[in-house]
C-alpha positions as CSV (number, residue, x, y, z in Angstrom):
1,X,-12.6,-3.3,1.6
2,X,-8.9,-4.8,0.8
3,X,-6.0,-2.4,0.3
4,X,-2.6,-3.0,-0.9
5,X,-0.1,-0.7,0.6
6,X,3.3,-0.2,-0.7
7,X,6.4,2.3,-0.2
8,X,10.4,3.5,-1.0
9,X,10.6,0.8,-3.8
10,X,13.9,3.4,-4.6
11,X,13.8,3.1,-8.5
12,X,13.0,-0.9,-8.6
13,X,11.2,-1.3,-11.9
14,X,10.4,-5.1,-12.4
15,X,10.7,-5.6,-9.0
16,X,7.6,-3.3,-7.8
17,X,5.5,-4.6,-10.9
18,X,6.2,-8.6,-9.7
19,X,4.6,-7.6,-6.3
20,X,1.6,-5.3,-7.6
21,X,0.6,-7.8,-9.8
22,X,1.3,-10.1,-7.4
23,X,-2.1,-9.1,-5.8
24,X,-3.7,-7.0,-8.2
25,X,-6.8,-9.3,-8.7
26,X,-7.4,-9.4,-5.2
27,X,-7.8,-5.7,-3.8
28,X,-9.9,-3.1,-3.9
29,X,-7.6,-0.8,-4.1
30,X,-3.6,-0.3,-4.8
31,X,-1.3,2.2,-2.9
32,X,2.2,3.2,-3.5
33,X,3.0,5.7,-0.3
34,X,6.0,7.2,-2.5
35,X,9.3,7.0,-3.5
36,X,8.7,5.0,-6.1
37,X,11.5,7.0,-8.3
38,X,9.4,6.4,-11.2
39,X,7.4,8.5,-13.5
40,X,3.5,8.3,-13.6
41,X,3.1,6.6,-16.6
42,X,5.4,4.0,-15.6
43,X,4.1,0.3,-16.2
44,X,4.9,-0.7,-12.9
45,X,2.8,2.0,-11.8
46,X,-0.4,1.0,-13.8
47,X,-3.4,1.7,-11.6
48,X,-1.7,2.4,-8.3
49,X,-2.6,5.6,-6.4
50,X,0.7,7.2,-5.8
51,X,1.8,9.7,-3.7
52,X,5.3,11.9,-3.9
53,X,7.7,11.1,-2.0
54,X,10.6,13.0,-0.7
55,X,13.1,11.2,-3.5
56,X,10.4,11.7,-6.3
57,X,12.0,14.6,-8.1
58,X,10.0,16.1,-11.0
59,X,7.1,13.9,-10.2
60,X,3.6,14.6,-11.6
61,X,2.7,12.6,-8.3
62,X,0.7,15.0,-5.6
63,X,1.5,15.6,-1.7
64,X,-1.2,13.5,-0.6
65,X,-4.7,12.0,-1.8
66,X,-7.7,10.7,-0.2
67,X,-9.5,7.8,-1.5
68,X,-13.2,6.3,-0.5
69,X,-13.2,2.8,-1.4
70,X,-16.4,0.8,-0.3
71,X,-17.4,3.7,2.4
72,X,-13.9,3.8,3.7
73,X,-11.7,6.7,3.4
74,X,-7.9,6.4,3.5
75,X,-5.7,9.3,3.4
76,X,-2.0,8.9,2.0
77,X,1.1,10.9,2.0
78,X,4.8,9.9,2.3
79,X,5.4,11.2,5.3
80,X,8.4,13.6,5.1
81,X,6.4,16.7,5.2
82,X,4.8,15.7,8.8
83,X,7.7,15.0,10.4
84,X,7.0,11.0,10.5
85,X,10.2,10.6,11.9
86,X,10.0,12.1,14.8
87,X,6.2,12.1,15.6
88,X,3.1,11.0,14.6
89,X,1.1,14.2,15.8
90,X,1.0,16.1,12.6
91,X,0.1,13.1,10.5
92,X,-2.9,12.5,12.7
93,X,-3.9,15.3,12.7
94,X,-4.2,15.7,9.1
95,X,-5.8,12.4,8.9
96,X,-8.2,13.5,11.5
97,X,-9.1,16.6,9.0
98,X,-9.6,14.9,6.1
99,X,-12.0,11.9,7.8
100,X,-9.7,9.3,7.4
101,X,-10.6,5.7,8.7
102,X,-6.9,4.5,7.3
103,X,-4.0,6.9,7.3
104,X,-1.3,5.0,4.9
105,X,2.6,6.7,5.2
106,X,6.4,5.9,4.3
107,X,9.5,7.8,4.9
108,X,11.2,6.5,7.7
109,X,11.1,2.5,6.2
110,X,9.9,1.3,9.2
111,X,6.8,-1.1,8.9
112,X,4.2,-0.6,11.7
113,X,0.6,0.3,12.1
114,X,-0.8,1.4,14.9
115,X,-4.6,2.7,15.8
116,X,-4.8,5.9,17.6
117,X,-9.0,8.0,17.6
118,X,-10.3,5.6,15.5
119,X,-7.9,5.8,12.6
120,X,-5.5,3.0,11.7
121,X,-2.4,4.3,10.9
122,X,-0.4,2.3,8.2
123,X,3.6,2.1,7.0
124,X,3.9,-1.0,5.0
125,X,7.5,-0.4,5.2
126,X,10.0,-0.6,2.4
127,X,9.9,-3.1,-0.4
128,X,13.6,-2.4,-1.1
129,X,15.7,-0.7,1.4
130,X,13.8,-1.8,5.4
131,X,14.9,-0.7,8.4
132,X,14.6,-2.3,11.9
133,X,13.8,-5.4,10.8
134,X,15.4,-8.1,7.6
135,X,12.5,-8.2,6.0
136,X,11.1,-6.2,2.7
137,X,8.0,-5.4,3.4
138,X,4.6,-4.3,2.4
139,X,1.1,-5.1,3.6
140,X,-2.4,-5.6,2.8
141,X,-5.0,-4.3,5.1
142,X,-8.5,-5.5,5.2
143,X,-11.2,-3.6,6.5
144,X,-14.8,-3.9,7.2
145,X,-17.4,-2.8,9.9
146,X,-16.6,-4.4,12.5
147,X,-13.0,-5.0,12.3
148,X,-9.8,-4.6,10.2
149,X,-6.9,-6.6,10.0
150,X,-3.0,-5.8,8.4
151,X,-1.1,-8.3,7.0
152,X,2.8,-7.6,6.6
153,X,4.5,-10.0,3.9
154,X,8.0,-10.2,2.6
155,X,8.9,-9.4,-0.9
156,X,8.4,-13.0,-1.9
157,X,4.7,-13.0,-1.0
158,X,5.2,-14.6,2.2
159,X,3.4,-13.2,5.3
160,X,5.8,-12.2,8.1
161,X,4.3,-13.9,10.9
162,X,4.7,-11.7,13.5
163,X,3.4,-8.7,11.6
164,X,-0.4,-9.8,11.6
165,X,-2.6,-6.8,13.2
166,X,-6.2,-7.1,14.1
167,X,-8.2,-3.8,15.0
168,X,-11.9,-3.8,17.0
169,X,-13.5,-1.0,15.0
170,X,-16.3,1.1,16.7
């Protein structure tokens, strides 16, 4: 199973759409973890799964959504109403209830994954407006029985080097 994992693209139109289709061919799936200041019918938007984000006012966009792709289930939400902040606790443990293997999140524009009870947890960053590092990020994560690996890449398509994650899966 491939993923593509976006978030807080901020209103970027053109922008987004160059990156999606960037990969589109190539995934199983495509995420937008919210943000995306954009309505749902928006071409950029055109077969994503999107979640609503904190800045996504008058969105037709839901809280959260699970998705089963290929046997595994990844749960998304933006983040803000679990407190990604500040902790990860809530957020796992809603992942934890709805059988996540993958829990994908934004808010805080902070790339980073982490695995914590056998869920991978998953901020791709932001394609437009990072923090803690130069780099506008997003990711593609690739899972399969025995192992996953995230790949972090700039908004140019290049992978940031130091943002490649491997996982041992159970």
């Amino acid at each position: 199973m491939k993923a593509f994992i976006i978030s807080d693209s901020h209103g970027w139109e053109s922008e987004l759409e160059k990156v999606v289709n960037r990969h589109r061919e190539e995934v199983d799936i495509l995420i937008h973890c919210g943000d995306s200041e954009l309505e749902g019918g928006h071409s950029a938007l055109k077969g994503v799964k999107v979640v609503k984000g904190n800045c996504d006012f008058g969105s037709s966009f839901p809280d959260d959504l699970k998705e089963t792709v290929q046997g595994v289930t990844i749960y998304v939400t933006h983040g803000h109403l679990y407190n990604v902040k500040m902790t990860h606790v809530p957020l796992s443990y809603r992942a934890e209830e709805k059988g996540a293997q993958i829990a994908c999140y934004g808010h805080s524009h902070v790339a980073g994954v982490f695995m914590e009870n056998g869920v991978i947890y998953i901020n791709p960053g932001s394609i437009r407006l990072p923090r803690n590092r130069e780099e506008k990020t997003y990711c593609i994560c690739e899972y399969n029985k025995s192992n996953a690996t995230v790949t972090y890449y700039d908004y140019n398509g290049k992978i940031v080097q130091d943002m490649v994650y491997h996982f041992e899966l159970n």
